[in-house]
VOBA-1610 file (N, C-alpha, C; in pm, whole numbers, padded with zeros to 5 digits, always signed):
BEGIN
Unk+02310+03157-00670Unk+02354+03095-00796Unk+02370+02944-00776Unk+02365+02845-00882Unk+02357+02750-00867Unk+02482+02689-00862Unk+02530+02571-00813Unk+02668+02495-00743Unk+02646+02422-00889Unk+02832+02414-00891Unk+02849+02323-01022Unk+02806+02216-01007Unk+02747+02132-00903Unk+02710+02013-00862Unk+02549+02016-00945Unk+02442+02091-00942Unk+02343+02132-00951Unk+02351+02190-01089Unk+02431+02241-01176Unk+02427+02237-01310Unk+02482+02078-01352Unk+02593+02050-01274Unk+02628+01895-01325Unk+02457+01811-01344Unk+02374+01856-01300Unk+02260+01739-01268Unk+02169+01796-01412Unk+02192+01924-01446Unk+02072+01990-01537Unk+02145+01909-01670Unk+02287+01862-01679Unk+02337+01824-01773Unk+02313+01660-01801Unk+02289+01603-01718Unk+02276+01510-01714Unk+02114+01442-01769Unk+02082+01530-01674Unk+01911+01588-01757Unk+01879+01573-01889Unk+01928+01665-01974Unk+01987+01703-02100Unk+02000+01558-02179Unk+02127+01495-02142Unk+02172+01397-02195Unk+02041+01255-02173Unk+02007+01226-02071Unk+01927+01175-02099Unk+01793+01213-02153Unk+01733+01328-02150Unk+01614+01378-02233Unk+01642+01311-02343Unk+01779+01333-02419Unk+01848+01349-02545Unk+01839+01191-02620Unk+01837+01106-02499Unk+01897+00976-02524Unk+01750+00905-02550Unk+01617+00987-02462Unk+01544+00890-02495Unk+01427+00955-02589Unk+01442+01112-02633Unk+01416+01155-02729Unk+01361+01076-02888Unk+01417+00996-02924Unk+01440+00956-03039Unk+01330+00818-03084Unk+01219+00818-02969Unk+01108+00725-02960Unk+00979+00814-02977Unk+00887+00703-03006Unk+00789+00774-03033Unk+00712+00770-02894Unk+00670+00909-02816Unk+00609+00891-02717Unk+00687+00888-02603Unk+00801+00965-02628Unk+00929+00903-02532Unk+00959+01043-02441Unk+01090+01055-02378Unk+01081+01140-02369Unk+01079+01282-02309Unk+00905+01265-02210Unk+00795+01346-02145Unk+00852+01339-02014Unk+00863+01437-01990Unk+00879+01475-01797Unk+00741+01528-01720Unk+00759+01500-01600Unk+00653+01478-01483Unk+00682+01587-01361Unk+00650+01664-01331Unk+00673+01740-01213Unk+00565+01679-01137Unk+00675+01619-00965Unk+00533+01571-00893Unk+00568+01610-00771Unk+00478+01589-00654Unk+00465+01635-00514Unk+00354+01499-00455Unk+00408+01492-00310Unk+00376+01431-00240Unk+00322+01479-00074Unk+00243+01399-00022Unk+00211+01445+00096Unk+00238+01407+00197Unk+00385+01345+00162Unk+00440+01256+00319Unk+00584+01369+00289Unk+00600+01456+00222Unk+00720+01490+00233Unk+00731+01674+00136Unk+00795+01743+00119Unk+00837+01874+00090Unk+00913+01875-00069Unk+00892+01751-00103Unk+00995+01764-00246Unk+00951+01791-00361Unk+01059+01794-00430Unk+00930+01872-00560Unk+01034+01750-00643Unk+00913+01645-00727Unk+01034+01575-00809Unk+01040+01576-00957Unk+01160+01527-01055Unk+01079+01513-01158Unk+01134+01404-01225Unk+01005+01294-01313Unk+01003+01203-01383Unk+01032+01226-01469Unk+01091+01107-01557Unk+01051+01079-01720Unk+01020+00970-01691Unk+00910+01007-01842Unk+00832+00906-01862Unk+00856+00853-01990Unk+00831+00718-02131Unk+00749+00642-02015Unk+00843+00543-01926Unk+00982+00520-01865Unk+01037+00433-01830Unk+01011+00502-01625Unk+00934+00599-01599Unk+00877+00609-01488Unk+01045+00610-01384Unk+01155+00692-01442Unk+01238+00686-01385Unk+01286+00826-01283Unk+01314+00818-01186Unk+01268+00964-01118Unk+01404+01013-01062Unk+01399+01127-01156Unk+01563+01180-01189Unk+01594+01270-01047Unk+01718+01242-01034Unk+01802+01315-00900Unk+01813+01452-00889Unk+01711+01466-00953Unk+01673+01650-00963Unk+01578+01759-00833Unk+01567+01670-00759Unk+01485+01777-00710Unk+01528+01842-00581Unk+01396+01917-00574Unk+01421+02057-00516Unk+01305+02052-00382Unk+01329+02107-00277Unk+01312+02098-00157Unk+01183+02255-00141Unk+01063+02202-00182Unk+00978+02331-00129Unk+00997+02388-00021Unk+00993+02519+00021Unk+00961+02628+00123Unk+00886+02753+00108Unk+00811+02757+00258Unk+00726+02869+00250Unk+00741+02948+00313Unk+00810+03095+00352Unk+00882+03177+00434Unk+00797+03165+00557Unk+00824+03144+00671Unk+00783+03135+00792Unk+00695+03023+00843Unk+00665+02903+00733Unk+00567+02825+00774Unk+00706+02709+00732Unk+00618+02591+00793Unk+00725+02464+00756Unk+00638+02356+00701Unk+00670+02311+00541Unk+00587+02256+00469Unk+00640+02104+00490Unk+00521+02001+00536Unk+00506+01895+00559Unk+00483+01824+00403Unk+00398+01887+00297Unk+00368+01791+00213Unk+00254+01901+00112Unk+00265+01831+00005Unk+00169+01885-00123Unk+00091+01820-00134Unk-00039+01858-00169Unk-00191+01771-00207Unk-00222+01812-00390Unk-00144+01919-00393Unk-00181+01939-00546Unk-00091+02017-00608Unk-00079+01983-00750Unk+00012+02092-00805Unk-00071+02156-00994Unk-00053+02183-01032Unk-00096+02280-01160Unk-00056+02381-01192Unk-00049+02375-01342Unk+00038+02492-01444Unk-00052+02578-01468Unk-00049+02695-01483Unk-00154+02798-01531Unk-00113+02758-01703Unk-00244+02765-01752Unk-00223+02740-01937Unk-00178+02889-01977Unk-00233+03025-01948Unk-00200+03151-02018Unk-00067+03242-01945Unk-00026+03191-01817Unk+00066+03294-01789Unk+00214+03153-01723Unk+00202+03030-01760Unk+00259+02926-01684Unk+00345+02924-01514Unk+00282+03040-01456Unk+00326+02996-01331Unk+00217+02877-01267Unk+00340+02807-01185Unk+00321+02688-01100Unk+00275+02729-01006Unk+00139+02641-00987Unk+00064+02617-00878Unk+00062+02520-00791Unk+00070+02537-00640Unk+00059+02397-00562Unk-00037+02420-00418Unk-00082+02326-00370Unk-00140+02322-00242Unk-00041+02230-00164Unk-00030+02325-00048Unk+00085+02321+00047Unk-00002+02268+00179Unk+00077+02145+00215Unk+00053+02148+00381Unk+00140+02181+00480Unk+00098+02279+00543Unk+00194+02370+00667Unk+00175+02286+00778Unk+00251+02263+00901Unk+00272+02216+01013Unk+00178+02324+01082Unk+00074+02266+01178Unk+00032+02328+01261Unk-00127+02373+01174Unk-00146+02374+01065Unk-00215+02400+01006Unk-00307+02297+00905Unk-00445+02304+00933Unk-00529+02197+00915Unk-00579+02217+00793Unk-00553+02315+00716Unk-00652+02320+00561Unk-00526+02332+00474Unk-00549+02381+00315Unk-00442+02373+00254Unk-00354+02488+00191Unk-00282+02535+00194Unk-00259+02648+00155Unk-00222+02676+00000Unk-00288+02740-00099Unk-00251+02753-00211Unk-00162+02854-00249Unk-00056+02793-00308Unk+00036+02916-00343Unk+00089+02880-00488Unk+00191+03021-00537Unk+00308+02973-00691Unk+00466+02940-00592Unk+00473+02889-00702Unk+00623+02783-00707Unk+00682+02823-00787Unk+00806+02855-00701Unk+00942+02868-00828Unk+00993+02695-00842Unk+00938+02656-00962Unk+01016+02512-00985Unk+01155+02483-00951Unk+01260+02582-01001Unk+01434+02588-00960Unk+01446+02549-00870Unk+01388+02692-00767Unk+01445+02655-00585Unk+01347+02630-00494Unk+01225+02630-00595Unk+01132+02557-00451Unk+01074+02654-00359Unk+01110+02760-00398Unk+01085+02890-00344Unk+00919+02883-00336Unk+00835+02847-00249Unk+00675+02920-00210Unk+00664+03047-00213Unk+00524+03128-00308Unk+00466+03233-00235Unk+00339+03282-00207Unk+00287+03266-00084Unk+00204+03203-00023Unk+00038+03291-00155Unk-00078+03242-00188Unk-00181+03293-00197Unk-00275+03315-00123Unk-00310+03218-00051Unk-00417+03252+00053Unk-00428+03100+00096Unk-00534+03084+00190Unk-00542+02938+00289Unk-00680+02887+00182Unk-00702+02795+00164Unk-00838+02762+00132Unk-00901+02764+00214Unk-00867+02736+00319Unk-01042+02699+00412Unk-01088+02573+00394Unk-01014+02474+00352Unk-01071+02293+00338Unk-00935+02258+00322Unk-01009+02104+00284Unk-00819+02002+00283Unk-00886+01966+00132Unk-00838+02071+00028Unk-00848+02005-00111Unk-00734+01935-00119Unk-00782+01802-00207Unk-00694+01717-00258Unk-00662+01701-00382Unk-00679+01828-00505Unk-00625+01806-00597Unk-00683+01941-00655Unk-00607+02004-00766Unk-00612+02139-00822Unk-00536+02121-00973Unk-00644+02181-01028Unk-00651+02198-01210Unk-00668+02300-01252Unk-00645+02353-01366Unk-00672+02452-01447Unk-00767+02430-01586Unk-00828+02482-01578Unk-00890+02460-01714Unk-00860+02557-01845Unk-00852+02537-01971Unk-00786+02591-02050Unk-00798+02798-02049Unk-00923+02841-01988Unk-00946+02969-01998Unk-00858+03028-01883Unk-00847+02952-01773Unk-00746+03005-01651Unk-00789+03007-01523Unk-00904+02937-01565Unk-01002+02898-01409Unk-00907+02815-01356Unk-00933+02792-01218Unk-00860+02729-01126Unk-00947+02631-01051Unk-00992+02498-01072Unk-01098+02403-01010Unk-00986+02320-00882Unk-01056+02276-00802Unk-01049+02197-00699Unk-01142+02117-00624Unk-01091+02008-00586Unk-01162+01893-00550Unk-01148+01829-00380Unk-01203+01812-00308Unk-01206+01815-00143Unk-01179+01643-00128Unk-01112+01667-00041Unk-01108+01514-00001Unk-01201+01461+00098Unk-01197+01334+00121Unk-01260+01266+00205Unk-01312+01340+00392Unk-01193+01391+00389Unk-01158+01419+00542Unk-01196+01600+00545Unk-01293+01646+00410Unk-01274+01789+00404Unk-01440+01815+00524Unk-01430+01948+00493Unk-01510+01974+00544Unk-01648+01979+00478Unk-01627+01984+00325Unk-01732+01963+00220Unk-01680+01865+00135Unk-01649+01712+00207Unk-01616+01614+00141Unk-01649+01611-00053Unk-01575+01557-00122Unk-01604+01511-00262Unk-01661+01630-00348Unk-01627+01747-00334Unk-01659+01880-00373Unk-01572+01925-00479Unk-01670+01964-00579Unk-01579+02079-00706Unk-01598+02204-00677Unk-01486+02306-00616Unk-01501+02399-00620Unk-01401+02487-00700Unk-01405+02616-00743Unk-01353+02714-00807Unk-01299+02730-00740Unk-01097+02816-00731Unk-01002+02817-00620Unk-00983+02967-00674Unk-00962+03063-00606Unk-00955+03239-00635Unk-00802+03167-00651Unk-00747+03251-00749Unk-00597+03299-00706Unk-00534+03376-00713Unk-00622+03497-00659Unk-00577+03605-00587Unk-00604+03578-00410Unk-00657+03470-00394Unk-00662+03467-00236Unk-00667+03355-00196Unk-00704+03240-00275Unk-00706+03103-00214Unk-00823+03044-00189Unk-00952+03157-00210Unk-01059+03137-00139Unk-01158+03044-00246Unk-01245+02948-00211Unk-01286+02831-00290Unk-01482+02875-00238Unk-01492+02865-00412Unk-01635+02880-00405Unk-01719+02751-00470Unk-01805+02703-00408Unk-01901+02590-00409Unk-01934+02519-00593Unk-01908+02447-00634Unk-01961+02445-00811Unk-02047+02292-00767Unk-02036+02199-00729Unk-02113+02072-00754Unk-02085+01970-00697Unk-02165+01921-00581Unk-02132+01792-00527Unk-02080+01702-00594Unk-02008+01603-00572Unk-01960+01494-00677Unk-01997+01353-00582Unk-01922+01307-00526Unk-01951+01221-00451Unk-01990+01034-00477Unk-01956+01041-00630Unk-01900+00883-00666Unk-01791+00839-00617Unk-01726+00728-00585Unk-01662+00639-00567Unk-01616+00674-00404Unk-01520+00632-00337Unk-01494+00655-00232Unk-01351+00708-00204Unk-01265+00595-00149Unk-01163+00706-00082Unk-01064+00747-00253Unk-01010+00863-00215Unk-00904+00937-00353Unk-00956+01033-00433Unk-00937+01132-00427Unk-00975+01231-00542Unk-00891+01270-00608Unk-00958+01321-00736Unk-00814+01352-00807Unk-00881+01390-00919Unk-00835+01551-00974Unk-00920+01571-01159Unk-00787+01619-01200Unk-00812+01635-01340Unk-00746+01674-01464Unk-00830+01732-01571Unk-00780+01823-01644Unk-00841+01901-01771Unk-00783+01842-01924Unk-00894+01806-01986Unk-00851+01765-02120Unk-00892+01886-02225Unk-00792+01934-02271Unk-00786+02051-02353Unk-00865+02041-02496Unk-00821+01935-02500Unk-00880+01840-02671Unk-01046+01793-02651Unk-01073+01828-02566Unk-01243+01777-02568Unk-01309+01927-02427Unk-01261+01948-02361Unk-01266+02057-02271Unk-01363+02054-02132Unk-01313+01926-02108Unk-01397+01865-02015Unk-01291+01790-01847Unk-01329+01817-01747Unk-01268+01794-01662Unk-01300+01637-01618Unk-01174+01599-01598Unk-01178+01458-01525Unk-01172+01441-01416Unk-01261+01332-01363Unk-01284+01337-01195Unk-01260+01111-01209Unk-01157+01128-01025Unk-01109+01014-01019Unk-01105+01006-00886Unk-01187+00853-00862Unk-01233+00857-00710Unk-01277+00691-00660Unk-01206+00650-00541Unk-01235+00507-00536Unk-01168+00427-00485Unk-01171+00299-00418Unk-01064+00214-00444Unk-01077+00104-00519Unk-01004+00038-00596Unk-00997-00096-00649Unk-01026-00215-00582Unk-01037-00325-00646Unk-01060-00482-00562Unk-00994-00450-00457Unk-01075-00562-00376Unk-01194-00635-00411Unk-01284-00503-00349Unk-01296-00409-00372Unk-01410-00354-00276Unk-01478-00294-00452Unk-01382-00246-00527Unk-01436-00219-00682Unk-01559-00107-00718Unk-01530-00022-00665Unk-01561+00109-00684Unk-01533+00206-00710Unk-01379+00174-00807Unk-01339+00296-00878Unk-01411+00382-00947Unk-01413+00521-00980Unk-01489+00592-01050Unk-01410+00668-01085Unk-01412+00689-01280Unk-01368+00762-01353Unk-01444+00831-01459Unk-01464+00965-01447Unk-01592+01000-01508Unk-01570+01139-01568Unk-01612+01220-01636Unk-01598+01354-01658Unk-01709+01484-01624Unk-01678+01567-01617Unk-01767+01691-01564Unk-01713+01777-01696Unk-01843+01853-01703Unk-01822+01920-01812Unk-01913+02064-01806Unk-01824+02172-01789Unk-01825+02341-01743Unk-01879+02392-01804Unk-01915+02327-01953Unk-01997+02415-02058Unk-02137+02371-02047Unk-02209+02267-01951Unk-02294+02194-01957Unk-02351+02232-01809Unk-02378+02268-01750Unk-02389+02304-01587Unk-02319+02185-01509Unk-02199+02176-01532Unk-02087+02078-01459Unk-02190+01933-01448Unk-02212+01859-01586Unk-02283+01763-01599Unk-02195+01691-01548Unk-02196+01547-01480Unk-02113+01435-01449Unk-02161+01295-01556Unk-02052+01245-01609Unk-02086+01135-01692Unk-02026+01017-01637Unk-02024+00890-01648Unk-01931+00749-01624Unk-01843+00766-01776Unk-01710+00723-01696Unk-01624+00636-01873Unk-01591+00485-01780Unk-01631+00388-01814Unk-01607+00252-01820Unk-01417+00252-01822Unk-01427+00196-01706Unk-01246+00145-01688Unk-01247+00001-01789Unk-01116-00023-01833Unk-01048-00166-01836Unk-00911-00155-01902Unk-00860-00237-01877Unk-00733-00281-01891Unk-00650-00316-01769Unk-00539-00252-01712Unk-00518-00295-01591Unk-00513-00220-01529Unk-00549-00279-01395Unk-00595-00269-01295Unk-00504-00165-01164Unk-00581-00032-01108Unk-00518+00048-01031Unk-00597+00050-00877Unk-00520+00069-00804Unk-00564+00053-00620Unk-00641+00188-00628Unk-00561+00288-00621Unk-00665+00399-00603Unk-00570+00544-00662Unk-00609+00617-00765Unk-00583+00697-00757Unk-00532+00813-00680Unk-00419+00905-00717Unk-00389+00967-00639Unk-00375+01176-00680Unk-00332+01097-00829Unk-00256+01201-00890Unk-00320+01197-01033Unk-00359+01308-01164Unk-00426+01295-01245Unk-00409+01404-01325Unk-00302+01372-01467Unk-00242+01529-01542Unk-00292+01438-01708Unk-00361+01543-01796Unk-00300+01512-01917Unk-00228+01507-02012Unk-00168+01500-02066Unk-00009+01499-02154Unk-00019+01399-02288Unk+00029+01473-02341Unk+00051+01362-02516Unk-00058+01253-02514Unk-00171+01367-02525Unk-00284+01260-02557Unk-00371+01157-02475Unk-00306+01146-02369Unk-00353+01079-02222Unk-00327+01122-02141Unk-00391+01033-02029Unk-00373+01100-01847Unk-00277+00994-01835Unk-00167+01096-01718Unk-00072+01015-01628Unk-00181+00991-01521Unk-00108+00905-01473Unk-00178+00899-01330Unk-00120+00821-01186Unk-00112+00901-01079Unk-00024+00853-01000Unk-00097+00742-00878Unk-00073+00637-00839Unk-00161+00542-00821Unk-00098+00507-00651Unk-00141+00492-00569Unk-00121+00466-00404Unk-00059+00320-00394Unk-00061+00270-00456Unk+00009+00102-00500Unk-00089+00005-00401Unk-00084+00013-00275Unk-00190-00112-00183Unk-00220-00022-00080Unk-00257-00089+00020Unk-00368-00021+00157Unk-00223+00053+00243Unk-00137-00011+00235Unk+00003+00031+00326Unk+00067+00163+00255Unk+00024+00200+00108Unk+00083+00287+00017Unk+00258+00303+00031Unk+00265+00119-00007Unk+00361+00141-00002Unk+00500+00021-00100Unk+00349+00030-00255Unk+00369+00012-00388Unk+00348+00094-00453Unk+00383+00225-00463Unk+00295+00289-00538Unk+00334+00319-00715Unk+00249+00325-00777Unk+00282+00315-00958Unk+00271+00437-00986Unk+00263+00448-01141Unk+00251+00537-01236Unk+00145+00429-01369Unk+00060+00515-01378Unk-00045+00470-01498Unk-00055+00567-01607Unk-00114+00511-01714Unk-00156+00568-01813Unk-00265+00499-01853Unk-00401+00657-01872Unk-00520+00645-01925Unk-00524+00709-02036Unk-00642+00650-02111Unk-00629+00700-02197Unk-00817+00783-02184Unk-00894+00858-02261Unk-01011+00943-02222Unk-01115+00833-02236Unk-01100+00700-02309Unk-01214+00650-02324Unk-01183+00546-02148Unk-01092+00575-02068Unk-01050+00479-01971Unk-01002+00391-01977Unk-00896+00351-02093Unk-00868+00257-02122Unk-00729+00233-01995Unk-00655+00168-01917Unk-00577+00199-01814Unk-00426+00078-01852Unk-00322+00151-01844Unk-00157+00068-01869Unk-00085+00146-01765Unk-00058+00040-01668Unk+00064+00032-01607Unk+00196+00053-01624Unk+00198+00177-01616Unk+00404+00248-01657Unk+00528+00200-01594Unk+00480+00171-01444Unk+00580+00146-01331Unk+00594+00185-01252Unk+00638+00140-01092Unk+00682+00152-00988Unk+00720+00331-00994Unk+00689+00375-00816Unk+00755+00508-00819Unk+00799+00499-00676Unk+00860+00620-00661Unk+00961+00571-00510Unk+00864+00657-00412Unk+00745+00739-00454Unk+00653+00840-00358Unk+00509+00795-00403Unk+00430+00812-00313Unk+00307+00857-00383Unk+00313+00974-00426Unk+00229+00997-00555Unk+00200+01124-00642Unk+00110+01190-00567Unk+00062+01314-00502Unk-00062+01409-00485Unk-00037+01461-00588Unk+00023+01480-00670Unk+00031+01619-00767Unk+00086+01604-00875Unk+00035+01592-01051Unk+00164+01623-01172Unk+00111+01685-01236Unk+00255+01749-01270Unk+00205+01852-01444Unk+00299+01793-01530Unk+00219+01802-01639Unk+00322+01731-01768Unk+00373+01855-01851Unk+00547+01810-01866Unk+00581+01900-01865Unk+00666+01826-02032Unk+00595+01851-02159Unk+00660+01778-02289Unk+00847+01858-02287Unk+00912+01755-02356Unk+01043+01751-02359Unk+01082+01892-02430Unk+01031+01956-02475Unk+01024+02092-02595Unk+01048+02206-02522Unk+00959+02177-02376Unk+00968+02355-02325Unk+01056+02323-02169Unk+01085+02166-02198Unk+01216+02149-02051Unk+01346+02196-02139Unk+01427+02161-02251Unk+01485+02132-02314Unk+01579+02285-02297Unk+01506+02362-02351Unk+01604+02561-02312Unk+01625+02562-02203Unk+01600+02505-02091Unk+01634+02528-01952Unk+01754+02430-01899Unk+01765+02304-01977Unk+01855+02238-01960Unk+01993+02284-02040Unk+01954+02343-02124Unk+02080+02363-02240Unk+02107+02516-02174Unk+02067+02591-02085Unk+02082+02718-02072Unk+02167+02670-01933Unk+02180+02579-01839Unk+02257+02500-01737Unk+02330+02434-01765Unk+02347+02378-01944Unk+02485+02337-01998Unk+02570+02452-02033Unk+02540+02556-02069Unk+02606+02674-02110Unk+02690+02713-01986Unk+02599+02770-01861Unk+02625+02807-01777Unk+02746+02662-01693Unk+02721+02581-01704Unk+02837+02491-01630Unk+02954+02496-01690Unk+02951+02519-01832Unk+03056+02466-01954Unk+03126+02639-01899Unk+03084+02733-01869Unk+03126+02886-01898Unk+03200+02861-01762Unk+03134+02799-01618Unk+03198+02852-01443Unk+03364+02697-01514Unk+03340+02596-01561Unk+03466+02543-01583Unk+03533+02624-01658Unk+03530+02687-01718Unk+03629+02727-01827Unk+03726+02819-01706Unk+03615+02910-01660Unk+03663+02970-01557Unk+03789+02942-01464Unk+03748+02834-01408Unk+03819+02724-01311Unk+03946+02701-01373Unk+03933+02649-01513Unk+04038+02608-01588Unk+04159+02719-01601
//
C-alpha cells in the first residue's frame, strides 16, 4: 500500500494538473525513461517541468541499468518498455506497472532496439540502433515473446533513432541524425499501408542536436532531444507532422522513451490518491 508520503505527491499532482488545466494546450503529462538510469518519470508539459513522482523500475531477478523505449498499447493500454539488464547485451521487452515500476519480463529481443511504437491496430514496431546488430532497422516486436521480425532497412541520417505513430494520418515517424554543423538530421515517415514506403518532411524552425525520444500527443510530436555531444543539455521539443520544430525546455535526463499521457485519463488516478490520503488522515485523526 502506498505511504502517506506517496499519496501526499499524487495530490500535489492533482493540484497542479488543476492549476495549469485552464490553458489552451496546457496541461499534458509525459511518461519518460532513460538509459543512464532505472526511473520511470513524469512531465508536464508545456512548461517541461518534471514532477517528483517517480518510480524506480524492476525486473525480478535481473538488475535494470536503463530503458531504450517505452509505449502504450492503443486497444488493451498496458505499458510497454525495453529494458537494459546488467550483464546483458540486447534489450529486453517487457509490461510495466506505471505505480510501482513493477517489470514483467516478455522475452529478450535479440538486438539493442532503440525505440518501440505501437501502431493504432496493436502492432508493435521497433527501430535498431546504431550499435545493433541490424543497425537502422524497422522491425515488428512479438509480444508474446519479444522476438523481432525484419520489415525494412531505413538507414537515413546517422547517429539516434527514434519513431512514433500518428493516428490522424496512420503513418509512422522515423527520426535519425545529428544536427550542426555536421546537418544530417532526418525526419521522415514510413507508411504500413504502402509496403513501408519512406518519405522526407523538411525540418525548420529551431534547431535540435539529435533526437532521442519521439511520442505523438495533442496534435504533435514531443520529442526528447540529447542537448550537445556531452548529453549533457538535454531538451524537450515540439514537432509538428509537416516538421515544423519549437523548443519546450531544458530536462534533467535524456529521454529514450515517452508516452503521452492527456490530462483526462491521469486525472481518476490522481483524485482516487486524494480520496485515499483524505480517508488514512481521517483515520489518524
Amino acid at each position: 500500500m502506498k505511504s502517506i508520503i506517496e499519496w501526499s505527491k499524487a495530490a500535489s499532482l492533482l493540484v497542479i494538473g488543476l492549476l495549469f488545466s485552464g490553458s489552451a494546450g496546457a496541461g499534458d503529462f509525459l511518461l519518460s525513461v532513460s538509459s543512464r538510469d532505472a526511473i520511470l518519470r513524469l512531465i508536464l508539459t508545456p512548461d517541461v517541468l518534471v514532477l517528483d513522482d517517480s518510480v524506480t523500475m524492476t525486473l525480478a531477478g535481473s538488475t535494470v541499468t536503463g530503458a531504450t523505449g517505452l509505449a502504450r498499447h492503443p486497444l488493451d493500454d498496458t505499458l510497454y518498455a525495453l529494458l537494459k539488464l546488467q550483464g546483458i547485451s540486447f534489450r529486453e521487452l517487457v509490461t510495466l506497472d506505471e505505480t510501482t515500476g513493477v517489470a514483467t519480463s516478455v522475452g529478450n529481443t535479440g538486438d539493442q532496439l532503440a525505440g518501440i511504437v505501437f501502431a493504432d491496430d496493436g502492432t508493435l514496431y521497433g527501430v535498431s540502433g546504431d550499435g545493433a546488430t541490424m543497425a537502422e532497422t524497422l522491425f515488428t516486436v512479438s509480444t508474446f515473446n519479444g522476438s523481432i521480425t525484419f520489415v525494412v532497412q531505413l538507414g537515413n541520417g546517422s547517429d539516434g533513432e527514434t519513431l512514433a505513430f500518428n493516428p490522424d494520418d496512420g503513418l509512422l515517424y522515423h527520426a535519425s541524425g545529428i544536427g550542426t554543423p555536421n546537418s544530417t538530421e532526418i525526419f521522415e515517415t514510413i507508411d504500413p499501408d504502402n509496403s513501408f514506403a519512406v518519405a522526407n518532411v523538411s525540418l525548420s524552425g529551431d534547431d535540435y542536436e539529435e533526437l532521442s525520444s519521439l511520442v505523438y500527443g495533442d496534435g504533435g510530436f514531443f520529442a526528447g532531444d540529447v542537448g550537445n555531444i556531452n548529453f549533457d543539455d538535454p531538451g524537450l521539443f515540439r514537432i509538428t507532422a509537416g516538421g515544423v520544430s519549437t523548443f519546450l525546455g531544458s530536462m534533467d535526463h535524456v529521454s529514450k522513451g515517452l508516452v503521452y499521457l492527456p490530462e483526462p485519463a491521469l486525472a481518476p488516478q490522481l483524485l482516487a490518491g486524494i480520496a485515499l490520503l483524505w480517508t488514512v488522515r481521517r483515520r489518524r485523526t
